[in-house]
C-alpha positions as CSV (number, residue, x, y, z in Angstrom):
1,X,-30.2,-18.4,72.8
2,X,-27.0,-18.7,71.1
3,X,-24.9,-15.4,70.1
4,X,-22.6,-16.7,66.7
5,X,-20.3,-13.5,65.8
6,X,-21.1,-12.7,62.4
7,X,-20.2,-8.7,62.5
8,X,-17.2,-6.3,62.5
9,X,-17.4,-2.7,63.1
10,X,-16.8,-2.7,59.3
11,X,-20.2,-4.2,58.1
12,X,-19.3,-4.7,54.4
13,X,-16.5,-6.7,55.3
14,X,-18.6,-9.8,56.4
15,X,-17.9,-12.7,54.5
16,X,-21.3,-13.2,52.1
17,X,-22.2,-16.5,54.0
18,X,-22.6,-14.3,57.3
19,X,-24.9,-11.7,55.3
20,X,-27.1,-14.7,54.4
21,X,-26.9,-16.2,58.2
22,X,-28.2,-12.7,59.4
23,X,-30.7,-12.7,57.3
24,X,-32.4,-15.9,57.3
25,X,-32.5,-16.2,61.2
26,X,-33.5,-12.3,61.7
27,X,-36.9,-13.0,60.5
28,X,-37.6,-14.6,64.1
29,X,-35.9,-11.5,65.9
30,X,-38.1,-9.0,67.5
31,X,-36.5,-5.4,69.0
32,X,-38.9,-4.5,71.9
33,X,-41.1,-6.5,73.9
34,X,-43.8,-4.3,72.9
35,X,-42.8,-4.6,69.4
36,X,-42.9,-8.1,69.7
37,X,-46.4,-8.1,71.3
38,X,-48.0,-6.2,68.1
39,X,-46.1,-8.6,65.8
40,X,-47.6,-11.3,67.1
41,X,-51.0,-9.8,67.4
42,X,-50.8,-8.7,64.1
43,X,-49.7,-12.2,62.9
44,X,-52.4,-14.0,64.6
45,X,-55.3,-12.1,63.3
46,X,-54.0,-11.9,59.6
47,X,-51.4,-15.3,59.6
48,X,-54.0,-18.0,60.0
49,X,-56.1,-17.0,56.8
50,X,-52.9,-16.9,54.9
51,X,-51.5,-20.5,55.9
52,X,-55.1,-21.7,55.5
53,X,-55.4,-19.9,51.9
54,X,-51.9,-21.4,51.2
55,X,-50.9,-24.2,53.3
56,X,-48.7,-24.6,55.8
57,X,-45.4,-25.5,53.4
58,X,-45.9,-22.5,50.8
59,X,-47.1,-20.0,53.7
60,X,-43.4,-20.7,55.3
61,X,-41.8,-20.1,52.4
62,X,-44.0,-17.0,51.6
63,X,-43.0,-15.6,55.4
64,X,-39.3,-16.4,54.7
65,X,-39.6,-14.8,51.1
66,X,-41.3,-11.6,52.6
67,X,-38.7,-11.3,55.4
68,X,-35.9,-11.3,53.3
69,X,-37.3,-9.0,50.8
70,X,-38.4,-6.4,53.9
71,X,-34.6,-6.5,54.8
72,X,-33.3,-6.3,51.2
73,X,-35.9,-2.9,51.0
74,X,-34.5,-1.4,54.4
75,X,-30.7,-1.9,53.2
76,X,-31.7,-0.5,49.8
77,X,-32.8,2.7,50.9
78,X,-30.3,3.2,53.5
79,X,-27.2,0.8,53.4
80,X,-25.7,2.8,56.1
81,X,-28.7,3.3,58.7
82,X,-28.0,2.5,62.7
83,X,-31.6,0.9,62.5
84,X,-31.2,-2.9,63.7
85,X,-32.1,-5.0,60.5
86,X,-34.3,-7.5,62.4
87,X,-36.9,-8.5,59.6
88,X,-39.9,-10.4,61.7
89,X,-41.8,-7.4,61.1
90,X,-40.9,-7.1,57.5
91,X,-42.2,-11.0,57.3
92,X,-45.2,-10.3,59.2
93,X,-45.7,-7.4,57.1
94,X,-46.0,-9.2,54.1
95,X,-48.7,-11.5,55.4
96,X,-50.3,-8.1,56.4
97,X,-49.9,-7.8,52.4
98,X,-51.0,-11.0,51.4
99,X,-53.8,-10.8,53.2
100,X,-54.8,-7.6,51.9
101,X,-54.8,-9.5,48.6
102,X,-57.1,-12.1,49.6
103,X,-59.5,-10.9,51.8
104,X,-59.9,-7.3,50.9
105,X,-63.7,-6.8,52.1
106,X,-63.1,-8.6,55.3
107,X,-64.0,-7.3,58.6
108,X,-61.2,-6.6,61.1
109,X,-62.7,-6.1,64.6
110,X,-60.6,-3.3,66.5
111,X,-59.5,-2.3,69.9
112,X,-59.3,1.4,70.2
113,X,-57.8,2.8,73.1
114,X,-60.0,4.1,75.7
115,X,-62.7,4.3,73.1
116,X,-63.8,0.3,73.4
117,X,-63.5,0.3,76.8
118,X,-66.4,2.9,77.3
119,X,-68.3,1.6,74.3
120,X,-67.9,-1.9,75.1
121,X,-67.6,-2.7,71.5
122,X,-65.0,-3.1,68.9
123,X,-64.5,-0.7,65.6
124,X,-65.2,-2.6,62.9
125,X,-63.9,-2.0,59.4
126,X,-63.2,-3.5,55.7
127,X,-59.2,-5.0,55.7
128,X,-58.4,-3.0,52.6
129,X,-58.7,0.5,55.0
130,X,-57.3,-1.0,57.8
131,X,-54.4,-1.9,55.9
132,X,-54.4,1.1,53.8
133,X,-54.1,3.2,57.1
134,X,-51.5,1.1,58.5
135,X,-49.7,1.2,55.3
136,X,-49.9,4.8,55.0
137,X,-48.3,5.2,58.2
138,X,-45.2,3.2,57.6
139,X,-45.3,5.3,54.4
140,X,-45.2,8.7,56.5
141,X,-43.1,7.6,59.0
142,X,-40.4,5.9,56.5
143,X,-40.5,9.0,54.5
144,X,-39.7,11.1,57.5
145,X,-37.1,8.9,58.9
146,X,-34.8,9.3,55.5
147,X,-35.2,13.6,56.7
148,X,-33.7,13.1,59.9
149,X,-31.1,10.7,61.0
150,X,-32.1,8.5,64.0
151,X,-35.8,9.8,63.6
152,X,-37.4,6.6,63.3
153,X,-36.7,5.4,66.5
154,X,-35.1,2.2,66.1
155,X,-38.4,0.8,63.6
156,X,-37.2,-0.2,59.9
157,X,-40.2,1.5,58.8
158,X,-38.9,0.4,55.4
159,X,-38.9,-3.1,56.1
160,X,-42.4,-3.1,56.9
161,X,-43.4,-1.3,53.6
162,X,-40.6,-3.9,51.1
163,X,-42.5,-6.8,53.6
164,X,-45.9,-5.8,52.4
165,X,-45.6,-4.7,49.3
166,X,-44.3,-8.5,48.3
167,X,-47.0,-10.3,50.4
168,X,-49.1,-8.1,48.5
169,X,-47.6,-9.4,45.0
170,X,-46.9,-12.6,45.9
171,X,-50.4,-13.4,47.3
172,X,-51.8,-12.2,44.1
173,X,-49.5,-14.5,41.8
174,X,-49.8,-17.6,44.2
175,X,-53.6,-17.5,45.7
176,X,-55.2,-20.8,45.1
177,X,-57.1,-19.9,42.0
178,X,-53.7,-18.5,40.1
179,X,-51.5,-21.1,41.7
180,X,-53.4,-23.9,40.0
181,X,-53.3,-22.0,36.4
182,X,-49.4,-21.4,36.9
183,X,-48.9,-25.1,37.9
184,X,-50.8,-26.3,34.7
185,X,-48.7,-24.0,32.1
């Protein structure tokens, strides 16, 4: 990995070409290693529906397009947090989103700690709670993060809710039915 330095300890002082730099390649950054294995867990139970809905060339540009507008929401409702602006999981969250919009009704097979592991079987239960749930949670825990200082511990909670909100929006105006009337007007 290459380190390029893009930052002061006077943030809006970076030249606007930096701001961009940050942004476009932070949406392949993950924080924790833990972090980074729910991401990709996350991404490869939702991701492949999207891309296959999509195609691979517009599902890249909806990833890149929900990334940046995850780290646009997380600046916007605190320009001065300590939180490190990463963005993967914004991106990730937007496919979260989009899929929501897709594939509301679908069944998401879930592994709940310790509960599976005596069961032997997986929760099962329709994407639009799952989501909902998860959703909710950012929701909570954003919300509770802008009352204290430092409270979040480290997670752009915001990110993830600006991520999924436009995968949501944008999977609604580009899925394959709508996409084809918007190319025809």
């Amino acid at each position: 990995m290459a380190l390029f330095p893009v930052a002061s300890e006077q943030p809006t002082m970076r030249p606007a070409v930096a701001n961009l730099t940050i942004i476009g390649l932070n949406v392949f950054v993950f924080l924790l290693e833990m972090h980074l294995f729910g991401n990709m867990l996350f991404l490869w139970v939702f991701g492949q529906a999207i891309e296959d809905a999509f195609g691979s060339r517009i599902y890249t540009t909806f990833y890149l397009v929900c990334g940046v507008a995850a780290n646009m929401a997380q600046y916007l409702v605190d320009p001065n947090s300590t939180v490190p602006n990463l963005g993967a999981s914004g991106a990730i969250a937007g496919v979260m989103g989009g899929y929501l919009a897709l594939y509301p009704s679908s069944t998401i097979a879930l592994f709940v700690w310790p509960l599976s592991l005596f069961t032997g079987r997986d929760l099962r239960m329709p994407a639009w709670l799952m989501l909902g749930l998860w959703f909710a949670v950012q929701v909570i825990l954003g919300g509770s993060g802008m009352a204290e200082a430092g409270a979040t511990g480290g997670v752009a909670y915001w990110a993830h809710i600006g991520g999924f909100i436009t995968g949501l929006v944008l999977a609604l105006l580009v899925r394959p039915g709508v996409r084809d009337s918007l190319s025809a007007a």
